[in-house]
C-alpha positions, 0 to 999 in steps of 0.5 A, a space after each residue: 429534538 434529540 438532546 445534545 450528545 456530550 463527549 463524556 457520556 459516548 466515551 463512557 458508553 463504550 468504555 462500559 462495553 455499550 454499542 454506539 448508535 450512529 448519531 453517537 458516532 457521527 458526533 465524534 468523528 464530526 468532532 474530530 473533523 471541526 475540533 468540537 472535541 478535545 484531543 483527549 476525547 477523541 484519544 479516550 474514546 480510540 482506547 475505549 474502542 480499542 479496548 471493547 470493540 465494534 460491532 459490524 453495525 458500528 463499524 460500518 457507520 463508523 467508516 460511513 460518517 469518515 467517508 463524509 467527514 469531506 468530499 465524495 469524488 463524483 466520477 460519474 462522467 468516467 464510463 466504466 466499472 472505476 476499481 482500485 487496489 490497496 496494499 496494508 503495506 509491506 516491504 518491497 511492494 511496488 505492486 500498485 506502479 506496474 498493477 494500475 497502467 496495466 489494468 488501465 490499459 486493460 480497459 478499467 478505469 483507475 482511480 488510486 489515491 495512495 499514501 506515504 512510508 512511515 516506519 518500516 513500510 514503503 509508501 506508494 507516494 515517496 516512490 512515484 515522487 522518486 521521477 523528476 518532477 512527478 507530481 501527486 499533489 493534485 486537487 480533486 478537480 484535477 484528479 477526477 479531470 485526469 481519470 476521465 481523460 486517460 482512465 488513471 490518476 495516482 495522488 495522494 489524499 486531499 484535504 478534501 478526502 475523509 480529513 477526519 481519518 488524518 487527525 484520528 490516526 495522527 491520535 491512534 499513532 501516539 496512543 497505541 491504539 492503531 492494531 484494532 480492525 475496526 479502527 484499521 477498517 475506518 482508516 482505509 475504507 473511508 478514503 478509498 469509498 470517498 475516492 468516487 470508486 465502484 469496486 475495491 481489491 484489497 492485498 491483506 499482507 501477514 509474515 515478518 514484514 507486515 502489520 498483521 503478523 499471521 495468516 490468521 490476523 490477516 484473514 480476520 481484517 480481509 473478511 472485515 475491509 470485505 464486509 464493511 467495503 461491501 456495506 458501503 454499497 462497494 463490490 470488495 475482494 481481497 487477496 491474502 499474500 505473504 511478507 516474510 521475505 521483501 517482494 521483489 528483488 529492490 527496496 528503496 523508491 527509484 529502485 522500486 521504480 526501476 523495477 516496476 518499469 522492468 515488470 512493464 517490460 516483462 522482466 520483473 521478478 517472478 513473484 512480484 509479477 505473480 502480485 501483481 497479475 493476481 490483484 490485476 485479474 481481480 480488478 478485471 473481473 470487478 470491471 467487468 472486462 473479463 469473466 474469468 481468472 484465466 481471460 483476465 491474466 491473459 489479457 494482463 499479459 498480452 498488455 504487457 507485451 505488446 507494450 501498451 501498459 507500458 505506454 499507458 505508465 508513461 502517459 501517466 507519467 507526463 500528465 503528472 509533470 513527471 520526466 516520461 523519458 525514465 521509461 527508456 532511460 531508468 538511468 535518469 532516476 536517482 542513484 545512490 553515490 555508493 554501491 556496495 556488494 554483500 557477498 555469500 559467505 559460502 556455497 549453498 542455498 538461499 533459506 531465509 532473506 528476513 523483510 523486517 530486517 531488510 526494511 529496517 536496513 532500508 530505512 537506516 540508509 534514508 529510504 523511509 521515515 521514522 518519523 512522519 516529518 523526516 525526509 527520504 532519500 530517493 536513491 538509496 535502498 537495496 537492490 539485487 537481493 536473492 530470493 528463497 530457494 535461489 542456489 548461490 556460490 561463496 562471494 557471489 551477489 546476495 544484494 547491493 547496498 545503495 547508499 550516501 556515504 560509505 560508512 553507512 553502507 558499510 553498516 547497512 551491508 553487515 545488517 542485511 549478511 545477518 538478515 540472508 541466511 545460506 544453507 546447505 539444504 534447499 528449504 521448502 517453496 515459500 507460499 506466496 497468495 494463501 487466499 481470496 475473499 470475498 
């Protein structure tokens, strides 16, 4: 019989630089989930972690032991290839609304469980919630039971899904120890391997408005997600894309809806759309329903127009509880009592439209959170915003401010004319995908 694994002698191991073995690190991670460990254990051996390191090995054990700190969703009963998408979060990234009916209407089963803004970075919950009535609250049942009947559920994370990752990133929020790629990995994949799954396209954001600040960070933490994805006996791939302006042209959650309805129409902005088809194509490959980039697109699109994923988001919407009538009428979605126009100070070219500061802008109106308990405004936001390159008159539209009251889209309007720069000369094409893994 193995001698008992005390807490002081795993942080200590590790804070000396050792390499967990995976007895060690199930006992913490099950010491997280049932409260054998102390906060202050569980936070001095995040720090050690962070400090030291993990190796591959450790990684991958770690994210095992919090996929099964709760459920693994059977899915067994869903024929086909089950793929999902997750973003590492940026501004104006609604990717996942028109991405999942578009592949489900493609004929590849979704099943997504997203999660909630904090700070800076949207969440895929707050916006969906933004519908009246819209409900991403289901059990597990009700999850696996709506995949099987219509191919696609979005819900955020259960209690029964990895509820060790809830408490250790609630300790890795306070304690600074979030910005490590072995704790990053742990915290994603073990929801996303505990959600019944069967392949994983990952969109790994670097620029202004992301967490991973540069190519380089990024590319990093992609062949991670990939090779700890894949340890986990998943097909992993994922996609490096640039956030230094917003994606899309709105920012704030029923804005964002509204857009994604428009990208199910075909009348999304152009790199959104482009996101969106190259994370879909991945998806399609991965489910084994088309052989190549080319086939895949093409099949993206035909959905698109011929209206059948656009059918299939409002079958979505509707088994959610959610008001379906928003698909033909966006006007039902919430709106902001106050619109107020940012004009261009002169004649010029857009050459910069800085996503941390329209988010940070964003998030002073209400439509984000500073804190995990404060509550959003799902009207409010940014809207209409013009893109690098774009050539623009003096007094012409640079965004629009909607707000709840006049003096904060006053002030929101005087930020985001610091946060778009106008110039004489055109600057270069911003680039939008820098790469794929895996």
């Amino acid at each position: 019989m193995s001698p008992p694994l005390f807490p002081q002698h795993v942080i200590a191991k590790k804070r000396d630089g050792g390499v967990l073995s995976a007895s060690e690190i199930q006992a913490f991670v099950r010491g997280a989930t049932d409260g054998s460990w102390a906060d202050y254990q569980l936070s001095a051996l995040l720090m050690a972690i962070f400090l030291r390191g993990m190796t591959p090995e450790e990684t991958a054990a770690y994210t095992d032991a919090m996929m099964r700190s709760g459920t693994v969703a059977d899915l067994a009963v869903v024929p086909g290839i089950k793929v999902d998408k997750h973003s590492t979060g940026g501004v104006g990234d609604k990717v996942s609304i028109p991405l999942a009916p578009m592949v489900v209407a493609c004929g590849v089963p979704v099943p997504m469980i997203s999660g909630r803004g904090l700070g800076h970075s949207g969440g895929t919950l707050d916006k969906l919630e933004s519908i009246p009535g819209f409900r991403t609250d289901l059990s597990l049942e009700g999850y696996c039971a709506q995949v099987a009947r219509i191919g696609c559920a979005l819900i955020g994370q259960t209690k029964d899904l990895a509820p060790a990752d809830k408490k250790l990133y609630a300790l890795r929020d306070v304690t600074a120890t979030v910005e490590c790629i072995p704790l990053i990995c742990g915290s994603i994949l073990s929801k996303k391997l505990a959600e019944g799954i069967d392949a994983l396209v990952l969109d790994v954001k670097f620029g202004r408005g992301a967490f991973m600040k540069t190519e380089a960070e990024a590319r990093e933490l992609a062949e991670a997600l990939v090779r700890v994805g894949r340890a986990g006996g998943k097909e992993v791939r994922a996609l490096l894309t640039a956030m230094d302006q917003p994606l899309g042209r709105a920012v704030g959650n029923a804005l964002e809806v509204a857009e994604s309805i428009a990208c199910l129409r075909g009348e999304g902005p152009d790199d959104l759309m482009a996101v969106t088809v190259a994370l879909g194509a991945q998806m399609l490959m991965l489910g084994g329903v088309a052989a190549d980039v080319t086939e895949a697109e093409a099949k993206l699109h035909e959905v698109v127009a011929n209206g059948r994923a656009l059918e299939k988001f409002r079958e979505i919407i509707a088994a959610q509880g959610g008001d379906p009538a928003v698909i033909d009428e966006p006007e039902r979605l919430p709106r902001a009592a106050i619109q107020l126009l940012v004009p261009a100070p002169a004649d010029g070219i857009v050459a910069d439209v800085d996503a941390m500061e329209v988010a940070l802008t964003a998030l002073s109106l209400g439509a984000g959170r500073a804190r995990a308990e404060d509550t959003i405004d799902p009207a409010v936001g940014v809207a209409d915003l013009v893109k690098i390159g774009e050539p623009v008159r003096a007094g012409a539209t640079l965004c629009t401010v909607h707000a709840s009251d006049e003096a904060k889209a006053r002030a929101a309007a005087a930020r985001l004319a610091g946060a778009i720069r106008v110039a004489d000369v055109r600057p270069p094409d911003p680039r939008l995908i820098a790469g794929l893994m895996g």
